[in-house]
VEXDREN-2710 file (C-alpha; in Angstrom, 1 decimal):
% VEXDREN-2710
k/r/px/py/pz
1/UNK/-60.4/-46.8/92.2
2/UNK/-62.4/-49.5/90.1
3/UNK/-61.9/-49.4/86.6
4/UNK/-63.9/-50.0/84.1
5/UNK/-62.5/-52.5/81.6
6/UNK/-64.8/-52.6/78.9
7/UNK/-64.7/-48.7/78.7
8/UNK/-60.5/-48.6/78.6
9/UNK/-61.1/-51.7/75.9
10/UNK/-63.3/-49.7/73.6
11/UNK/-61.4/-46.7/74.2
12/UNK/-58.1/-47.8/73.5
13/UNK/-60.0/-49.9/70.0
14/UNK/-60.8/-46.5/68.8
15/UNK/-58.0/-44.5/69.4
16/UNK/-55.6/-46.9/67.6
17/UNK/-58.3/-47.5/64.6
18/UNK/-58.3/-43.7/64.2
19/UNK/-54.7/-43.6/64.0
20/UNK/-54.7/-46.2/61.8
21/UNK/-57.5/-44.1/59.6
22/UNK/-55.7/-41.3/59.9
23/UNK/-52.3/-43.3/58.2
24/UNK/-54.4/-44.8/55.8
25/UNK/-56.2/-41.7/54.5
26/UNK/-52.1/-39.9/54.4
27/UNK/-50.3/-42.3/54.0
28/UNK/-48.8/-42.2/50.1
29/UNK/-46.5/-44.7/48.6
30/UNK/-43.2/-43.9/49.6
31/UNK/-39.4/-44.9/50.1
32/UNK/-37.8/-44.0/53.5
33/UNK/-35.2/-41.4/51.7
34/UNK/-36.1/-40.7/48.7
35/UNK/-39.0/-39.0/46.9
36/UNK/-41.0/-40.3/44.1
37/UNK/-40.9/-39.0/40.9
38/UNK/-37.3/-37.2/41.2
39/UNK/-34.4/-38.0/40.1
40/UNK/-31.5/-38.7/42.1
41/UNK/-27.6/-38.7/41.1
42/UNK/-25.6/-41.5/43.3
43/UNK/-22.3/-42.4/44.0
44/UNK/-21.1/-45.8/45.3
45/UNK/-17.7/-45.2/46.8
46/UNK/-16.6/-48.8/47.9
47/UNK/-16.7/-52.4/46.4
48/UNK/-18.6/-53.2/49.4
49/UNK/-20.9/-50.5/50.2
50/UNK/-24.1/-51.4/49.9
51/UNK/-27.5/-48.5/49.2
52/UNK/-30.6/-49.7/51.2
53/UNK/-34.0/-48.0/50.5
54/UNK/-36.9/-49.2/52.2
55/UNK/-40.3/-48.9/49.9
56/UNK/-44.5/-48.9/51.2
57/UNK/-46.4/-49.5/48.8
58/UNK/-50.8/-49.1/50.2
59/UNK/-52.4/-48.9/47.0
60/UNK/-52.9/-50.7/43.5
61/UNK/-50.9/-49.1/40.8
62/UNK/-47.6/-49.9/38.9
63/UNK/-44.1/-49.6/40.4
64/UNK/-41.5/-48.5/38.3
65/UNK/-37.5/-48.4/38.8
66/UNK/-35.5/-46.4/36.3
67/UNK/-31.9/-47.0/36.6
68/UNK/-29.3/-44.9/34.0
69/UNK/-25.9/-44.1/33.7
70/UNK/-24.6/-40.7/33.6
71/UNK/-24.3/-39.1/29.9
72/UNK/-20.7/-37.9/31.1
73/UNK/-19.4/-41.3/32.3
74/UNK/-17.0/-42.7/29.6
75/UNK/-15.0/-45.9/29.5
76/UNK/-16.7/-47.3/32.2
77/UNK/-16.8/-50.8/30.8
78/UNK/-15.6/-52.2/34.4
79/UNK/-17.9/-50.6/36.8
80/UNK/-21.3/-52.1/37.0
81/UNK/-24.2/-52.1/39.9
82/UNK/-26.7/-54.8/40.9
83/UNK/-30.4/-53.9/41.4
84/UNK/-32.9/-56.2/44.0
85/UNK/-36.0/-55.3/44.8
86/UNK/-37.0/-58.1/48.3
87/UNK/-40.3/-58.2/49.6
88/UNK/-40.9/-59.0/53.3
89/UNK/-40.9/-63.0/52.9
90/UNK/-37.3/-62.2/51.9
91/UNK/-37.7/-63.4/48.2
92/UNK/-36.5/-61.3/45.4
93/UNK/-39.0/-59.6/42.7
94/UNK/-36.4/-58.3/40.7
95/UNK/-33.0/-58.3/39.7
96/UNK/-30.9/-56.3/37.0
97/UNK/-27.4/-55.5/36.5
98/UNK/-26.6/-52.6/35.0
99/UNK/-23.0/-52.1/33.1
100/UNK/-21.7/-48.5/33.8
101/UNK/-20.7/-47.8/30.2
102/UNK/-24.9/-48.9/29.5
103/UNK/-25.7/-45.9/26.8
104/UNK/-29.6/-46.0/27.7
105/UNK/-32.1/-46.3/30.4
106/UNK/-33.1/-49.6/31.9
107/UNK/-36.4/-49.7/33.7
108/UNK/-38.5/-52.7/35.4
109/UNK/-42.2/-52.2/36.0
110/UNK/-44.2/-54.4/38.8
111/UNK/-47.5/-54.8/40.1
112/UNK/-47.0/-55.4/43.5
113/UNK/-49.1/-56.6/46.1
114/UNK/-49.3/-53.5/49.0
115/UNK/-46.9/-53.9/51.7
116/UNK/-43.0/-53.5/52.7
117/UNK/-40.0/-53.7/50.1
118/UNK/-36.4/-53.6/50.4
119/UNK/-34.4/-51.4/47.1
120/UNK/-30.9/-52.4/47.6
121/UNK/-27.9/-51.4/44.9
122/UNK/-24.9/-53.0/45.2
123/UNK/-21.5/-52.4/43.3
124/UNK/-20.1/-55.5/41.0
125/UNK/-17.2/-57.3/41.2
126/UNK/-15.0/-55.0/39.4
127/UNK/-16.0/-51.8/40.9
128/UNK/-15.6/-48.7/39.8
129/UNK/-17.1/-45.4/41.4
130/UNK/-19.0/-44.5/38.2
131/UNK/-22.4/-42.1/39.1
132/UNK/-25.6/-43.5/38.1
133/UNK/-29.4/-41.8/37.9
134/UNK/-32.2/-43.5/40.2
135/UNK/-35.9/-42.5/39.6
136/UNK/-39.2/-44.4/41.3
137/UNK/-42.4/-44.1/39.6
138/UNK/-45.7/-45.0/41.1
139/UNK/-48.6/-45.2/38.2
140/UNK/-51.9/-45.3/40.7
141/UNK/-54.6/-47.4/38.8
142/UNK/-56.7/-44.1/38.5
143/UNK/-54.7/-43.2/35.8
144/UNK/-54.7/-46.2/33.3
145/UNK/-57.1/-45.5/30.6
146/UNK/-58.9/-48.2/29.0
147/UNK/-59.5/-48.7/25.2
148/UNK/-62.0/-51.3/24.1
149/UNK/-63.4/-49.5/20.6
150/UNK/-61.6/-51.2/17.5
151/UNK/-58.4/-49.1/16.6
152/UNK/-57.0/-51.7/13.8
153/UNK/-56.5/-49.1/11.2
154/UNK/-54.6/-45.8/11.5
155/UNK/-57.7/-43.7/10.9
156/UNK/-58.9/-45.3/14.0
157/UNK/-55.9/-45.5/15.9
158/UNK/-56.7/-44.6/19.5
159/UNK/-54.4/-41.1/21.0
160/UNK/-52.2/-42.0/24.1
161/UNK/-50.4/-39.3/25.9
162/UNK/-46.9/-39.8/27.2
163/UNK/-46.7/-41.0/30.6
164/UNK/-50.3/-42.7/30.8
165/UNK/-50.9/-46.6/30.8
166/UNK/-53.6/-48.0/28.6
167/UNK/-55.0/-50.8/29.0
168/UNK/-55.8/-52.7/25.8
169/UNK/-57.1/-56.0/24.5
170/UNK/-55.7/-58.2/21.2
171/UNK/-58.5/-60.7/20.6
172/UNK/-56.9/-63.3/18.6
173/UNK/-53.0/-63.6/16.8
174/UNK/-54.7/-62.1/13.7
175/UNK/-55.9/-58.8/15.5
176/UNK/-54.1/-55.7/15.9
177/UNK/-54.4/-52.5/17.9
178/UNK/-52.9/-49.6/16.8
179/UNK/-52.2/-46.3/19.2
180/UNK/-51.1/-42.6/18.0
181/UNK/-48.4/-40.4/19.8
182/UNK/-47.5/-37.2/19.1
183/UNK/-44.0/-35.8/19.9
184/UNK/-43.7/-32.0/20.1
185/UNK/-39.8/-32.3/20.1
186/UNK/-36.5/-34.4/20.0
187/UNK/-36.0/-36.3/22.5
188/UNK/-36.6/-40.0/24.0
189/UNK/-39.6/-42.5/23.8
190/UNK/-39.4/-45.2/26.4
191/UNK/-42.4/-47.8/25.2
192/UNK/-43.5/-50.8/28.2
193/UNK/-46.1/-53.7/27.6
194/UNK/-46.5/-55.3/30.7
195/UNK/-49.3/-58.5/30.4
196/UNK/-52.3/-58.1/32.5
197/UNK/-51.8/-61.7/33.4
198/UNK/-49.1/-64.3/32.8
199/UNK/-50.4/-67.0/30.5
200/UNK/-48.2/-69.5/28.7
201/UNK/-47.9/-69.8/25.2
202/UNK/-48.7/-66.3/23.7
203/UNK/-47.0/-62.9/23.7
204/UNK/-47.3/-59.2/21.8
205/UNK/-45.0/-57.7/19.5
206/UNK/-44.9/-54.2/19.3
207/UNK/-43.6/-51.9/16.8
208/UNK/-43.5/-48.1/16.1
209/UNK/-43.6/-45.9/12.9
210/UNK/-43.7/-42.4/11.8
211/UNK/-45.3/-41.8/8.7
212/UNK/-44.4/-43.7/6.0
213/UNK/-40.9/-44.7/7.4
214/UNK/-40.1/-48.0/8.2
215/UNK/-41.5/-49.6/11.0
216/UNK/-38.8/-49.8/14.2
217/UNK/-39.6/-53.3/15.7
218/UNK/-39.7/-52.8/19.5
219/UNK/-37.9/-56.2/21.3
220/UNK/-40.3/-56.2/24.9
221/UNK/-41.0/-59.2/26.7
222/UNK/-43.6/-58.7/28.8
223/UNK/-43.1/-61.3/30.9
224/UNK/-39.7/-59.7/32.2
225/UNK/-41.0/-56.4/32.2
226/UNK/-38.5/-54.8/30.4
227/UNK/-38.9/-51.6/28.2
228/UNK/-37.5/-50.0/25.0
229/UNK/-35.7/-46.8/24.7
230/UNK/-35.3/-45.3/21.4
231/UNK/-33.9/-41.8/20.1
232/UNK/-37.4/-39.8/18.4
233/UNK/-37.7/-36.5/16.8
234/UNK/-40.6/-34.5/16.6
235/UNK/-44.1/-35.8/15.1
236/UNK/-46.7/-38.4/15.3
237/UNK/-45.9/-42.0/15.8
238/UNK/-47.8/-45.3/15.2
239/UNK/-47.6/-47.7/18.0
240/UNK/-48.7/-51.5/16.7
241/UNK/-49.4/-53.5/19.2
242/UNK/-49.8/-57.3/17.8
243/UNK/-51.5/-60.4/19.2
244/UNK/-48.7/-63.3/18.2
245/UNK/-48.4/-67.2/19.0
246/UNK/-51.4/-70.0/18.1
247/UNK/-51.5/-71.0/21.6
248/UNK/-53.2/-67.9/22.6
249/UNK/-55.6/-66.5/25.6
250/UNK/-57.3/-63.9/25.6
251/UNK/-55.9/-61.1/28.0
252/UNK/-55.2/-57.5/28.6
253/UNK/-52.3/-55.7/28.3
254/UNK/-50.9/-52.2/29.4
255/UNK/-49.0/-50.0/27.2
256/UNK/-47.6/-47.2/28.5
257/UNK/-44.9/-44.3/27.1
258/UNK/-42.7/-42.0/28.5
259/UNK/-40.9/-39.0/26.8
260/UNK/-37.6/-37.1/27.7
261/UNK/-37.0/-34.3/25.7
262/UNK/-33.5/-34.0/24.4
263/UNK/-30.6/-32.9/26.3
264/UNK/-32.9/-33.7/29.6
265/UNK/-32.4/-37.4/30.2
266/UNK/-29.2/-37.3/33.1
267/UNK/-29.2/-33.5/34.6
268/UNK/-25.5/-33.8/36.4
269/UNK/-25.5/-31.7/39.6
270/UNK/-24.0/-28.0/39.3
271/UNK/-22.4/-26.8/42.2
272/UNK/-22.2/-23.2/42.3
273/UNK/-18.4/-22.2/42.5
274/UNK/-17.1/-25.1/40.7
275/UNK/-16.5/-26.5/36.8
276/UNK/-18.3/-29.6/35.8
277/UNK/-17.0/-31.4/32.7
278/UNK/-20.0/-32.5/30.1
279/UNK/-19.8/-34.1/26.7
280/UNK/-21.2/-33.3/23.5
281/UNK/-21.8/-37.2/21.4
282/UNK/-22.2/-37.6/17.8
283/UNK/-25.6/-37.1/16.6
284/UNK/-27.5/-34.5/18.5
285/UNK/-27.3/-35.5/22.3
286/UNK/-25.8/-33.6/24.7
287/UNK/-25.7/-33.0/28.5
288/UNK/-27.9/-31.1/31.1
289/UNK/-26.2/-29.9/34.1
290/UNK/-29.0/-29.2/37.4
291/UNK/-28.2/-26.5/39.7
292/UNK/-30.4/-24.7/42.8
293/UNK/-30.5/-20.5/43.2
294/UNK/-31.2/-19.6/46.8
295/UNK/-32.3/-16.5/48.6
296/UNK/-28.7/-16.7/49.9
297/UNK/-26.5/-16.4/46.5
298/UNK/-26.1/-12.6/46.4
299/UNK/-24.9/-10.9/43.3
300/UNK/-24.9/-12.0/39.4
301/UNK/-24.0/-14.9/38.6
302/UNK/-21.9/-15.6/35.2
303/UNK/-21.7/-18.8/33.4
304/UNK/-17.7/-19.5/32.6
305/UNK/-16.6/-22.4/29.9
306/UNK/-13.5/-24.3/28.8
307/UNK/-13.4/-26.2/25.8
308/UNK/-11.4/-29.4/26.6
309/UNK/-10.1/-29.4/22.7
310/UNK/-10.3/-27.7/19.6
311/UNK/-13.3/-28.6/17.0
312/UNK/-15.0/-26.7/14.5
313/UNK/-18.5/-25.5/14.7
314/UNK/-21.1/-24.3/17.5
315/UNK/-22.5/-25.7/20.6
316/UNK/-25.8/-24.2/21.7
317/UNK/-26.6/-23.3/25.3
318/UNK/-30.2/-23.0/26.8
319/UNK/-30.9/-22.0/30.8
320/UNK/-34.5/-23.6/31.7
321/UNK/-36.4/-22.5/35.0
322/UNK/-38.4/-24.6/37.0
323/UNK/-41.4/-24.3/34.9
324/UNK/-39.9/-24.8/31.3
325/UNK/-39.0/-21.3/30.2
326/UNK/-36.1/-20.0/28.9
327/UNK/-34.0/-17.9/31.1
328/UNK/-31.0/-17.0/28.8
329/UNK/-29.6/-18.6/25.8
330/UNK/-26.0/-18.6/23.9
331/UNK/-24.1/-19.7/20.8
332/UNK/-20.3/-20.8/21.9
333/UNK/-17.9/-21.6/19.0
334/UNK/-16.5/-24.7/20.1
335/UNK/-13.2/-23.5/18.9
336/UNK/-13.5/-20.7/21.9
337/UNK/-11.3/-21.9/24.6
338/UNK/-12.7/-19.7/27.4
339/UNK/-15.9/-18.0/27.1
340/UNK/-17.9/-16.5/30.1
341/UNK/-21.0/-14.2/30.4
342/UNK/-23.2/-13.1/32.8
343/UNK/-26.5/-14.4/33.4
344/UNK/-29.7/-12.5/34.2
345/UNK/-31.0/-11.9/37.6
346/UNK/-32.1/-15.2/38.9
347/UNK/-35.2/-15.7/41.4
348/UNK/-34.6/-18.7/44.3
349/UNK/-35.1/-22.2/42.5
350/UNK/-34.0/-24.8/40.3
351/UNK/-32.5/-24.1/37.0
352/UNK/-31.8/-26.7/33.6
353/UNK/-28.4/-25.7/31.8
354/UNK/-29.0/-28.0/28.5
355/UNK/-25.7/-28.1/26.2
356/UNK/-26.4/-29.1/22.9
357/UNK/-24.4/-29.5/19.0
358/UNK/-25.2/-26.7/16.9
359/UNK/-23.9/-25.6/13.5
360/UNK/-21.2/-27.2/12.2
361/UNK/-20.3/-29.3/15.1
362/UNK/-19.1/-31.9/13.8
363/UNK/-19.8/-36.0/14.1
364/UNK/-17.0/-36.5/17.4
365/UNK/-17.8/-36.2/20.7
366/UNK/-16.7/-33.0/22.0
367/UNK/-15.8/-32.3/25.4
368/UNK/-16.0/-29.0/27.7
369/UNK/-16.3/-27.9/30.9
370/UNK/-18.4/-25.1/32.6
371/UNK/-19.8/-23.8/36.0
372/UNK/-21.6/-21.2/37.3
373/UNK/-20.0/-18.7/39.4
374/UNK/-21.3/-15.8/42.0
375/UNK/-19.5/-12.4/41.4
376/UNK/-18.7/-12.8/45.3
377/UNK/-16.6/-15.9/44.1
378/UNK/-14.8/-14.2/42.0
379/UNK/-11.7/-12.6/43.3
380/UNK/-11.9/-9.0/41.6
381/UNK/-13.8/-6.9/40.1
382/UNK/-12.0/-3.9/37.5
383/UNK/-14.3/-1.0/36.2
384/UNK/-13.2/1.2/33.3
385/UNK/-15.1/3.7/30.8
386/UNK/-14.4/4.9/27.8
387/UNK/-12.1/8.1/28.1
388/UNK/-11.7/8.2/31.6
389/UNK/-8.1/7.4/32.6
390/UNK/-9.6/5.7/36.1
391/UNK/-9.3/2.3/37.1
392/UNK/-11.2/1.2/39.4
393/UNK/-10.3/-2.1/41.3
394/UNK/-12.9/-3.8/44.1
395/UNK/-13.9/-0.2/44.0
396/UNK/-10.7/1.7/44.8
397/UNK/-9.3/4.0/42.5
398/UNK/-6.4/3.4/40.5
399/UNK/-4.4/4.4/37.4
400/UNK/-4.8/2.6/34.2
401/UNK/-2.1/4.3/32.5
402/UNK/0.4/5.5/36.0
403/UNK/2.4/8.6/34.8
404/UNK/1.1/9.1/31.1
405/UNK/-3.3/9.6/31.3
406/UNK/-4.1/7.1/28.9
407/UNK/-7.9/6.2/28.5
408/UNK/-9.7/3.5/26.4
409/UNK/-11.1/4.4/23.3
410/UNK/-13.3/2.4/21.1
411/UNK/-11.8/1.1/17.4
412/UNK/-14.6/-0.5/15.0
413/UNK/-16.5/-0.8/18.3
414/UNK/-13.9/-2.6/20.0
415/UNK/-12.4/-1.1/23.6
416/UNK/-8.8/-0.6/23.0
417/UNK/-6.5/0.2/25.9
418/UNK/-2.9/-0.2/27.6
419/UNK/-3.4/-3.6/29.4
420/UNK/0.0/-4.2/31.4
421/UNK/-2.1/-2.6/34.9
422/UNK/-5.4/-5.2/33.9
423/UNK/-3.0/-8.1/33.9
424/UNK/-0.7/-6.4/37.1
425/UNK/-4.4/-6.5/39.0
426/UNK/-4.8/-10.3/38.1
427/UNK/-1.5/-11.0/39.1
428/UNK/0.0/-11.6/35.6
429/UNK/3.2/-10.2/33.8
430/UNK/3.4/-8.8/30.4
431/UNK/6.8/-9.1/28.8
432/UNK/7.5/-7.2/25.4
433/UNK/9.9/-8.0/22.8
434/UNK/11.1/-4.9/21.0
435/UNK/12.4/-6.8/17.7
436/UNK/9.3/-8.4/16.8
437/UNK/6.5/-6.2/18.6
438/UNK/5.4/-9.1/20.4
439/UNK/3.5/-8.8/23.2
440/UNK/3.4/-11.6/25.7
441/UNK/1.1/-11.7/28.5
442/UNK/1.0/-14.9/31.4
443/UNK/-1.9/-14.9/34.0
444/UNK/-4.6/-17.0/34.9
445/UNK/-2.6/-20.4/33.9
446/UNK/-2.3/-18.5/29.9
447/UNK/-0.1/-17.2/28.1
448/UNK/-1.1/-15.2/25.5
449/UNK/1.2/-14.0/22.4
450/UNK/0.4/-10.6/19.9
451/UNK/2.3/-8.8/17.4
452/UNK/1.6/-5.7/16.9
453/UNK/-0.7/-5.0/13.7
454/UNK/-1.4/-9.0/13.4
455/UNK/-5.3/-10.1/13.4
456/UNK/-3.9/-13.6/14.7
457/UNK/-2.5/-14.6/18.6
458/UNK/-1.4/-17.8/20.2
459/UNK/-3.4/-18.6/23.4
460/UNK/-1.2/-21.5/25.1
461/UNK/0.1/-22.4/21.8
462/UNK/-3.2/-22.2/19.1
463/UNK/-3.3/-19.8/16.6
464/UNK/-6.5/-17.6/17.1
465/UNK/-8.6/-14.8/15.9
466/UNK/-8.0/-11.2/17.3
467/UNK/-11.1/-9.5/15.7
468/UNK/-8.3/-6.2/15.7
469/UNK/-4.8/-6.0/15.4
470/UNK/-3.1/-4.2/18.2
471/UNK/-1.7/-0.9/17.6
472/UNK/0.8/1.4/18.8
473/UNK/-1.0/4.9/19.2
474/UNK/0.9/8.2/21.3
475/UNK/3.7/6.2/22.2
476/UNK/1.4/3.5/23.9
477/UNK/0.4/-0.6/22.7
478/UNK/-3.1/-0.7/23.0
479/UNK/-4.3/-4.3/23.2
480/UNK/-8.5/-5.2/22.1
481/UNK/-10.1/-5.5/25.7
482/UNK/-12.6/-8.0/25.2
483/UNK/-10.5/-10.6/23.2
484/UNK/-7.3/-10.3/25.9
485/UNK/-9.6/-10.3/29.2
486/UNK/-11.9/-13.6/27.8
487/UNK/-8.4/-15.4/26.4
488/UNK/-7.4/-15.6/30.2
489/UNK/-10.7/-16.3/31.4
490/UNK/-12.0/-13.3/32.4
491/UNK/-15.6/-12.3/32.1
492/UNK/-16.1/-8.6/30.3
493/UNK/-19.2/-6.9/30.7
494/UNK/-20.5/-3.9/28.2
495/UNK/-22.7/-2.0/29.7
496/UNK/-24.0/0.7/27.1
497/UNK/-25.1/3.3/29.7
498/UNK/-22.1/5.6/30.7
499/UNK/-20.1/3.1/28.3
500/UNK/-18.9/1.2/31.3
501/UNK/-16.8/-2.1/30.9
502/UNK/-16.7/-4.3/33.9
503/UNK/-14.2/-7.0/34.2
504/UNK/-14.5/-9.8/36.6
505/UNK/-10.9/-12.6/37.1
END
């Protein structure tokens, strides 16, 4: 069979050029294993191990690495990590080296020319396996806004929104340009000036103000592309952006922001089923934990808390969905050394937990642990109700009271009831000293102390509040539900209807 040459040729020209239109019409910037604009918690786990991402970069735009500790990482002063970025001629674009007790974000911002990159991480010389936050940005040229009207007084000054690039002009050392952001809450302003083109001799200085405060001078050098973090609350900021050196050219700049609202910045991964341990700091910045509801996770779920000391005050806890809204919401004295409750009924997706200081916390760091539990984990499940002498456990029925009928009742709204079968259930032992009227109950790693007719108990050796003082009523120590089923870190659920009380170990 003769074939025809020039036909196969042309033929095989067009196929691969419409593969290759069909790549470049798709084709996004993108790393290998990772996904733009998310962030990812990482772990090195040996001195030698090092992370490889490979990064494509097929249209103009601005690159950005953001590299950050995590907020629950403490004395950490010996762990550090190395961050290259290597182009395909093998030369380096970037290097930092991030210490792993840093307290704020570091961030380089490139231009790059399109084509293949190499991301590697690599752990120091004294290694630690400290967790660390990586997040790449791509800012597409589309989306850098240009200002060329004067803006040299604050009635003129031109509005930026968070997270967009302008690109502005300072004509001479003696002009200025002056931007306006407004901040809607607390949180964290990241500022970059990167130079539109590298000249000698001259630079910007930039510096931010709110009101009639003092201005906050912003140390950038564009040349190595390094940005500013600094703490913000909420509203409207002057951003001066000043021409400075003799030996000036004129040239652009870009100035972009970013915002992080409070309590946001490092989300530590929540696995379902197990406690995490966060950290409250001085000041108001706390720590968000980042978990994922699936069709799968049957049940409630119930968020369970240990305070890792005692400390005055309150810390306040806010459950965000996917889009921002608030899901559930509690006040936890951080004196409370367990606290559980359960949460509403969750819908598949990704949830924020933010922990934050509240009243009366006061200027220490405070440390705690929580985690968020299925009430499948959970080994048992008791049911009570007020004046029934039923208990029911995993849904078989039992006694409360075996041999003498006693049933709760409520006292100044609390449930008060003979506890020894509860704590028999959990596989705990009450012990009672006739003496002193002292009730002492271990389970669940506690041990709990009460005197009869005291408002005040020792959980594993504090003094606490009771909210009621046991009683002795027909013969029988009734103990305050609630108070003894939460000390040993149980979960109680009221439930009004029926006047039900469902207790989860």
């Amino acid at each position: 069979m003769k074939i025809n040459r020039p036909l196969v040729t042309t033929s095989i020209f067009f196929m691969i050029s419409a593969v290759l239109c069909v790549f470049m019409l798709s084709s996004t910037l993108h790393a290998d294993d990772l996904s733009f604009n998310t962030p990812y918690t990482l772990r090195m786990h040996t001195a030698s191990q090092i992370m490889r991402h490979r990064i494509f970069v097929d249209r103009q735009g601005v690159f950005v690495i953001d590299f950050s500790t995590s907020s629950v990482q403490e004395n950490e002063t010996d762990s550090y990590w190395n961050i290259r970025l290597i182009d395909s001629q093998l030369k380096t674009v970037v290097e930092m080296s991030i210490s792993g007790d840093a307290d704020r974000q570091s961030s380089a911002r490139l231009r790059l020319p399109m084509g293949y990159y190499d991301l590697r991480i690599t752990p120091g010389s004294s290694f630690s396996p400290a967790e660390f936050t990586l997040v790449l940005l791509f800012e597409s040229e589309l989306d850098i806004l240009v200002e060329r009207e004067p803006n040299d007084h604050p009635l003129n000054a031109t509005p930026i929104e968070a997270g967009r690039t302008i690109l502005g002009n300072a004509q001479d050392p003696k002009d200025v340009d002056i931007f306006v952001l407004r901040v809607g809450e607390p949180g964290y302003l990241t500022v970059q000036l990167e130079a539109d083109r590298v000249l000698s001799g001259h630079h910007w200085s930039i510096a931010l103000q709110r009101g009639t405060q003092e201005i906050i001078p912003l140390l950038l050098d564009h040349r190595l592309n390094q940005s500013e973090e600094i703490r913000v609350s909420a509203g409207s900021y002057y951003i001066y952006v000043t021409a400075a050196e003799s030996d000036w050219s004129d040239a652009d700049y870009r100035l972009t922001s970013r915002f992080t609202p409070l309590g946001q910045e490092n989300p530590v991964d929540l696995t379902l089923g197990e406690y995490r341990q966060g950290v409250v700091f001085p000041g108001e910045q706390g720590t968000a934990f980042l978990f994922t509801y699936s069709e799968e996770d049957q049940g409630s779920a119930a968020l369970r808390w240990r305070s890792m000391q005692e400390s005055p005050g309150f810390c306040s806890v806010v459950l965000f969905n996917d889009i921002s809204e608030v899901v559930w919401e509690a006040k936890i004295a951080a004196s409370e050394r367990v606290f559980a409750a359960l949460l509403p009924d969750l819908s598949s997706g990704e949830y924020h937990l933010n922990v934050m200081p509240h009243e009366g916390l006061p200027e220490t760091t405070y440390a705690f642990e929580l985690g968020i539990f299925l009430a499948m984990q959970l080994p048992l499940r008791l049911e009570l109700q007020i004046g029934n002498a039923d208990l029911m456990v995993n849904g078989v029925r039992n006694e409360l009271d075996p041999g003498f009928s006693t049933t709760p009742i409520l006292l100044h709204d609390r449930t008060m009831l003979p506890i020894r079968s509860i704590v028999a259930a959990f596989g705990g032992v009450i012990l009672w000293e006739e003496e002193t009227e002292r009730v002492s109950i271990i389970c669940n790693g506690h041990r709990l102390e009460l005197i009869i007719g005291e408002d005040v108990a020792l959980l594993d050796g504090i003094r606490v509040s009771v909210g009621v003082a046991p009683l002795v009523l027909g013969g029988r120590t009734m103990l305050p539900l609630r108070f003894i089923g939460e000390a040993l870190g149980c979960l109680v659920e009221w439930i009004e209807d029926g006047e039900r009380i469902i207790i989860y170990n």
